[in-house]
C-alpha positions in Angstrom: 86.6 105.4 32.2 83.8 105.2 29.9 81.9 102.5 28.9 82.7 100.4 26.0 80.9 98.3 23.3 82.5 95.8 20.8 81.2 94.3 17.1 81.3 90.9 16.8 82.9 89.8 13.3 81.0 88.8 10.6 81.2 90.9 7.4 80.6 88.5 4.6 77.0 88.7 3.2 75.4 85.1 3.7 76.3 82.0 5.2 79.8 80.9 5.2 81.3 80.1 7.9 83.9 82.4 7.7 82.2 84.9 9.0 82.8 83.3 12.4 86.6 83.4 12.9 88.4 82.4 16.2 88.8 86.0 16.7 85.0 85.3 18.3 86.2 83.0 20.8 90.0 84.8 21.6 87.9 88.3 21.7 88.2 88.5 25.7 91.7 88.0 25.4 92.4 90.5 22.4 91.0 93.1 24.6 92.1 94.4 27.6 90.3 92.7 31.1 89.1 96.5 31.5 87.1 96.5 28.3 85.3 92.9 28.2 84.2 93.8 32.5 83.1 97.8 31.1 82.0 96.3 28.2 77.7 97.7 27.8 76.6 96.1 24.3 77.5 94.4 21.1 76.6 93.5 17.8 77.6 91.2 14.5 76.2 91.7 11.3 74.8 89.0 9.6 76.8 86.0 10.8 78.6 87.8 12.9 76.0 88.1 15.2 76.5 84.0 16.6 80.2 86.0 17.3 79.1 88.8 19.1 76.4 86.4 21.2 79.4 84.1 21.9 81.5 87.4 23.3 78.3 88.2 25.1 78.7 84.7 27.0 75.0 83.8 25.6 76.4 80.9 23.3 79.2 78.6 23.3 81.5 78.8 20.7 81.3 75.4 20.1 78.1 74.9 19.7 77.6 78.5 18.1 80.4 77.1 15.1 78.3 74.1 14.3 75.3 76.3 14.1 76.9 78.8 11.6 78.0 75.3 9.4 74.8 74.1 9.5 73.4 77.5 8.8 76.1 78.0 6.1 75.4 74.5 3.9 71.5 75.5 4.2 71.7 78.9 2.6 74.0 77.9 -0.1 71.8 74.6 -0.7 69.2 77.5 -1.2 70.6 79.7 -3.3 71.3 76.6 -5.6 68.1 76.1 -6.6 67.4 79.5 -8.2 69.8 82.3 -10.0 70.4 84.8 -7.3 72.6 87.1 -6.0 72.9 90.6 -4.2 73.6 94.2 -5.7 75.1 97.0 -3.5 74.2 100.2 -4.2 74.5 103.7 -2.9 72.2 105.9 -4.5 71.3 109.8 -4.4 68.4 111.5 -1.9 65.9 111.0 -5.0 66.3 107.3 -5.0 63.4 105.1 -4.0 64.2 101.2 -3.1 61.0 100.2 -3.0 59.7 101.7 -5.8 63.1 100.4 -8.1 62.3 96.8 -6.7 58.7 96.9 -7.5 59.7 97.5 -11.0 62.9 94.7 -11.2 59.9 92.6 -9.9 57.4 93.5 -12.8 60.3 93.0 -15.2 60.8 89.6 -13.9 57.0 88.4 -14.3 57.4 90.0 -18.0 60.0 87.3 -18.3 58.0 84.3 -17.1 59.2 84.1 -13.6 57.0 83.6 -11.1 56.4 85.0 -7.6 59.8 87.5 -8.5 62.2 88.3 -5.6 63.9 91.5 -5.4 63.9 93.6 -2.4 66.4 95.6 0.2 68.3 93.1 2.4 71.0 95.2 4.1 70.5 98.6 5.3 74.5 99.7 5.4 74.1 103.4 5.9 71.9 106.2 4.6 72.2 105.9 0.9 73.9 102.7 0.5 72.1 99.8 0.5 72.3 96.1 -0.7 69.4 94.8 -3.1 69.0 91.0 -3.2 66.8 88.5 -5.2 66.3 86.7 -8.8 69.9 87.6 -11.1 67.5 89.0 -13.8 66.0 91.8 -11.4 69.4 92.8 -10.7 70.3 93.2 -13.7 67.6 95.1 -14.5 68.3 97.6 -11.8 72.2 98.0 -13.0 70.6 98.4 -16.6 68.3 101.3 -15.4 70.5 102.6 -12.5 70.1 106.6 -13.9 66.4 106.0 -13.8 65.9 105.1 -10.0 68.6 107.5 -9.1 71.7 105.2 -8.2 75.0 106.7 -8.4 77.0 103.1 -8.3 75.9 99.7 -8.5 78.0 96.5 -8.0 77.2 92.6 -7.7 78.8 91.3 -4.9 80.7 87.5 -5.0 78.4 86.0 -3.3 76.5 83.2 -4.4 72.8 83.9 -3.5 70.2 86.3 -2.4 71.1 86.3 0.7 68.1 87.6 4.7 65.2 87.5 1.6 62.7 84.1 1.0 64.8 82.6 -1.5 66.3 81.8 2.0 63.1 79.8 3.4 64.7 75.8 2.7 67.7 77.0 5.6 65.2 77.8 8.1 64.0 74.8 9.4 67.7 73.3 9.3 68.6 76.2 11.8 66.1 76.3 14.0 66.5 72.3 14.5 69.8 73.4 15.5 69.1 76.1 17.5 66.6 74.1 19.4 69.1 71.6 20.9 71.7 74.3 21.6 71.5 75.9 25.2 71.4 79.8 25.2 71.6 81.7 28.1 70.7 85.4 28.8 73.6 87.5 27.4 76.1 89.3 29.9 75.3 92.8 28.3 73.1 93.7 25.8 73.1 92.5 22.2 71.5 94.0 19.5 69.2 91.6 16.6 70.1 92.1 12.9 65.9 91.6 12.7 64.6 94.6 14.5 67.7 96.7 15.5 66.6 96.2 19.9 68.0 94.4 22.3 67.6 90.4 22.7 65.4 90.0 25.7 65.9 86.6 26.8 67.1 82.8 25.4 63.9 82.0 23.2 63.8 85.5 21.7 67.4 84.9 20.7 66.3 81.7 19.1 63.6 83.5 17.7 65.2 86.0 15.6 68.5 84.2 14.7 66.1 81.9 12.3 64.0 84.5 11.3 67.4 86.6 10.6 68.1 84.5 7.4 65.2 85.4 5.5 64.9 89.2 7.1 66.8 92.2 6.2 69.6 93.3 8.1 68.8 96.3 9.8 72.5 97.7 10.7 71.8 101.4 10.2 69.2 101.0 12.3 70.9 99.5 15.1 73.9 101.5 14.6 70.8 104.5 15.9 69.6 102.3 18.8 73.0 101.3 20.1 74.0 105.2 20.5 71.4 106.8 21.1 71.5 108.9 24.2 70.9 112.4 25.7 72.3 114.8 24.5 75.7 116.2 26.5 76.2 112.0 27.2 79.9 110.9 25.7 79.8 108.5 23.5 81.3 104.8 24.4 84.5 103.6 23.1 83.7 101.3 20.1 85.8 97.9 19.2 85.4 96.3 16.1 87.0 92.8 16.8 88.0 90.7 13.9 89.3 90.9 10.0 89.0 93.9 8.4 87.1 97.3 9.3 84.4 97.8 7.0 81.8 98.2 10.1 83.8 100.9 11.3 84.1 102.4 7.7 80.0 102.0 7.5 79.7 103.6 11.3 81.5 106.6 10.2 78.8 107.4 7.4 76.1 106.3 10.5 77.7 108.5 13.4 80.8 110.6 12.7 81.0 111.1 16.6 80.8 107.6 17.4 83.2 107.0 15.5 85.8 109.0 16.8 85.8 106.8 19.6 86.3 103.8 17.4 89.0 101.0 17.3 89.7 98.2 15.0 91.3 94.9 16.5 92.6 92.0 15.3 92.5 89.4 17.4 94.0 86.6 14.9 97.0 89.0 13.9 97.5 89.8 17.7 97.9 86.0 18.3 100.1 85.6 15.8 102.4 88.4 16.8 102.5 86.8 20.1 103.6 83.4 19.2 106.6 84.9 16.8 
């Protein structure tokens, strides 16, 4: 058999703490005994990285749950202090990010506000990305979509600007956490929202899970680290594990091969089947 790799939930943008379901902790029974031992790597986006470091054995669930809370009250203290939110967008070869946040920024200083935020916070897939910062950058962009070359523009329900500095007050409420939690080296690798590699040891997961809140999340990226091999070398079997499949949907746009080995389980609706 090949090897396999499984996706920790987590697809809610920001903090709540739903993005930690029990399907984190019931993952190794959800899957077969064959796929958690074959099992080479895995990843959560956003908040779903705590789950997929609690599959990898690297944090208990316990502990990793009243880190997300914590984690969870911080950011939306945060994003109560200044009008924010996050846009997704998927725009056409021509568009330029940077260039179309540079300008929402200038807009912003136009209007009085100082020290603007509006940058890229999640790197879905090529084209599609998520834009967070100040409501009135946003707004701009939606306004002037044709001009930066965006074919579709939405606000998302969330209630902040979610991995940029508007984040900074939840830091230090994390990492206070994080400090008294014991982490151990992962079982198999695990790949950072931060930089798209592998966590190296304890400290370099306590490292990046702080600085994840106020960084970008680099998933296309890491969707190209996790499978990259030589060439002729099969893909491994790939398990999203949790509500919904919107990673998988996102993986197909990354890697159509990858994705034809691709699986989407449910561990809550599994248990529940069980117990009727």
């Amino acid at each position: 058999e090949r090897p396999r790799w499984a996706r920790g939930p987590g697809r809610g943008r920001g903090g709540g703490a739903s993005g930690l379901p029990r399907a984190a902790a019931e993952a190794r029974s959800a899957l077969s005994p064959q796929v958690v031992e074959r099992c080479v790597a895995a990843a959560g986006y956003s908040v779903g990285e705590f789950a997929a470091l609690v599959f990898a054995g690297a944090l208990d669930f316990a502990e990793a749950l009243y880190a997300v809370k914590v984690r969870a009250e911080a950011m939306q203290k945060a994003s109560e202090a200044v009008p924010s939110g996050m846009l997704s967008v998927v725009g056409r070869r021509e568009a330029n990010y940077k260039f179309a946040c540079l300008e929402a920024r200038k807009h912003c200083e136009s209007l009085g506000i100082e020290n603007p935020v509006c940058t890229v916070s999640n790197y879905l897939f090529p084209d599609s990305r998520v834009i967070a910062g100040h409501l009135q950058a946003l707004e701009f962009l939606q306004e002037n979509a044709r001009k930066y070359y965006f074919k579709r523009t939405k606000m998302l329900p969330v209630s902040g600007a979610f991995h940029t500095r508007l984040m900074e007050p939840a830091v230090e409420p994390l990492a206070e956490v994080l400090k008294s939690i014991e982490i151990q080296k992962p079982l198999f690798c695990v790949y950072s929202n931060v930089d798209g590699k592998k966590y190296m040891h304890s400290k370099h997961i306590q490292k990046l899970l702080v600085k994840q809140v106020v960084s970008p999340v680099l998933w296309e990226q890491t969707m190209h680290s996790v499978y990259e091999r030589k060439q002729g070398t099969e893909f491994p079997y790939t398990y999203e594990v949790g509500p919904g499949n919107q990673l998988g949907a996102i993986l197909k746009q990354c890697n159509l091969k990858a994705w034809k080995q691709y699986k989407h389980v449910d561990a809550l609706e599994d248990e529940e089947a069980a117990e009727t």
